[in-house]
Structures are given as C-alpha cells and as structure tokens.
C-alpha positions as CSV (number, residue, x, y, z in Angstrom):
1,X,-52.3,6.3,-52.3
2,X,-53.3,2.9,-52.1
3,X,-51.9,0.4,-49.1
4,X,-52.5,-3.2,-49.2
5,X,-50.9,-6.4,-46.8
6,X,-53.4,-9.1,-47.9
7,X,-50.3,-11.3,-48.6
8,X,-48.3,-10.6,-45.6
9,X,-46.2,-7.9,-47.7
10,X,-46.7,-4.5,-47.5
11,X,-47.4,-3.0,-51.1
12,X,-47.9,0.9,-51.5
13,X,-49.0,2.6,-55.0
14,X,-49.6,6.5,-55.5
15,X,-51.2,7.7,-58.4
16,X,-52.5,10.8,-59.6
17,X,-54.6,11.4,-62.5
18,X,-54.0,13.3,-65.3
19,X,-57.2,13.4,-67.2
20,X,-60.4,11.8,-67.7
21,X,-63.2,11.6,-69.9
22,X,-66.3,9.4,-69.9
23,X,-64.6,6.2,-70.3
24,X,-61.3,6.2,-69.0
25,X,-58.2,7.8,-66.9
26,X,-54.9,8.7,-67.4
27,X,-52.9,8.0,-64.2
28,X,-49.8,8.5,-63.3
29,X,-48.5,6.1,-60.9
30,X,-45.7,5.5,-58.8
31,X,-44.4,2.8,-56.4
32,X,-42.6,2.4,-53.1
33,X,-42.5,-1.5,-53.3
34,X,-42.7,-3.9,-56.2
35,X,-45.1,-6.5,-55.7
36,X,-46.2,-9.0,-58.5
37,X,-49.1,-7.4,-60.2
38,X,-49.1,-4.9,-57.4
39,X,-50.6,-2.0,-60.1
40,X,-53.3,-4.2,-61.7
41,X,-54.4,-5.4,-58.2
42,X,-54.6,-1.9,-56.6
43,X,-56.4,-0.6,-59.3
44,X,-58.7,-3.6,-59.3
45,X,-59.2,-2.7,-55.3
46,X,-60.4,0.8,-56.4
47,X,-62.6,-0.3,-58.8
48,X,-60.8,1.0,-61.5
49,X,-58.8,-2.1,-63.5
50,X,-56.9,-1.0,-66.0
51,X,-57.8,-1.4,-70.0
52,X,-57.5,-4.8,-71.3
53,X,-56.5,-6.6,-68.0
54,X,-59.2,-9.4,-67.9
55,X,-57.4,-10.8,-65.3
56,X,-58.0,-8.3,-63.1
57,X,-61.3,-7.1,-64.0
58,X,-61.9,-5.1,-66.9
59,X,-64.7,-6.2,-68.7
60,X,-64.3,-4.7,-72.5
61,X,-62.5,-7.8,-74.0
62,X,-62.2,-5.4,-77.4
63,X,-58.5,-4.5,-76.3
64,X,-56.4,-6.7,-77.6
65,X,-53.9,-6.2,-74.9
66,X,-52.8,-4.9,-71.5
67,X,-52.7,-1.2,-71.4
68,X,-50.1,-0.6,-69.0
69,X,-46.8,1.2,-70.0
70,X,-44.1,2.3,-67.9
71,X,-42.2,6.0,-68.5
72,X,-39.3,5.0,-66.9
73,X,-37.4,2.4,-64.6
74,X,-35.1,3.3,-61.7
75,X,-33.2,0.2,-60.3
76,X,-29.9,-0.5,-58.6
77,X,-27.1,-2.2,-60.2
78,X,-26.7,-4.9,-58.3
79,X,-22.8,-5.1,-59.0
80,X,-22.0,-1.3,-58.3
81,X,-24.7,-0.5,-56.2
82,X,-25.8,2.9,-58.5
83,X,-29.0,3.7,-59.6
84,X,-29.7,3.2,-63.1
85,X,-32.4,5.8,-64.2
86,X,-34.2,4.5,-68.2
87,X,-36.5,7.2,-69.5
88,X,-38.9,6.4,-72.1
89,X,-39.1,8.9,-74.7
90,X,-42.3,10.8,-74.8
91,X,-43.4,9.9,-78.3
92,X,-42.5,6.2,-78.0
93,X,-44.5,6.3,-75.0
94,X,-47.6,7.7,-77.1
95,X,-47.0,5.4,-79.8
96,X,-47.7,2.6,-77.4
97,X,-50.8,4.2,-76.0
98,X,-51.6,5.0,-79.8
99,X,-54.7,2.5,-80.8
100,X,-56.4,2.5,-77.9
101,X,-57.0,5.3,-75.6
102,X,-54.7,8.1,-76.4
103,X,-57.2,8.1,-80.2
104,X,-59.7,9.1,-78.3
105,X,-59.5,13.4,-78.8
106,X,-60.0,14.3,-75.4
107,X,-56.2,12.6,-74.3
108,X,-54.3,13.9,-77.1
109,X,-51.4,16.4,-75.9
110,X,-51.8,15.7,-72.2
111,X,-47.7,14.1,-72.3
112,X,-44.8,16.3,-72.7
113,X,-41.3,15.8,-72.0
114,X,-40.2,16.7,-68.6
C-alpha cells in the first residue's frame, strides 16, 4: 500500500507481488484513485521503477518500451451510470509481456485465468 499527497491529491496504490527473481518483480497492482502516472511515480517512491520507464527511473535503457500492462479496466458509463468491467485475456496479456521479462524462465506460468 503506497499513499502519497505531494500534489495536494490524495493517490493510493496496493500492490502485491507475485514473483521475483534476481532482476525483476511481478506485481499486481490495484488503485483506489487515478492520478497521472500515479503507478510509475509510486513505484519510483519505493525504489522500484518499473522496466523501461526512463522517466521515472529505471536505468536499463535496453527496453525498448514501457513495461506496464493493464489486466483489466473497470469504469463508469458516464451516460447510464453502470460499471463497465474489460478483461484482458490471459494470453494476450503474456503476449505483451512476451520479449522482455516473462522470457526470462523463472516467470513463465505464474498467470492463469481467473
């Protein structure tokens, strides 16, 4: 659980990890608010930026790109007020994390559909 107000705002990220090895972690993470770069900022805080996010402090420029990927997306329809719930499928969510860290043998099989 992270809490940060440095703006003003109040942000709040939870995360939980799901494994490690020597190099990296696989978080999952969750959040009450939705502050601009609220993720990449946390994780920055805890000394922990995530892959590829120069930006924000990850100093390996090999990664090409950002390695942050969301599972799914619950928002409210702003005309009929419901919640909209988008699930991303497990193996597209793999295929994103493909050429980077999930190569690496000590992440492989760690997501499975819920």
């Amino acid at each position: 659980f992270v809490y940060s107000s440095n703006s003003g705002k109040l942000a709040i990220t939870h995360y939980k990890k799901i494994k490690e090895n020597s190099k990296y972690t696989w978080l999952l993470i969750n959040i009450d608010t939705g502050r601009k770069n609220q993720i990449r900022v946390h994780m920055k805080d805890l000394n922990n930026p995530i892959v590829g996010d120069l930006k924000y402090g990850y100093k390996d420029n090999n990664y090409k790109r950002l390695c942050l990927h969301a599972s799914s997306l619950v928002v409210i329809n702003p005309i009929n007020k419901k919640e909209m719930i988008f699930l991303l499928n497990s193996y597209i969510f793999l295929y994103l994390c493909g050429k980077t860290i999930y190569n690496q043998a000590s992440f492989r099989g760690i997501y499975k559909d819920h």
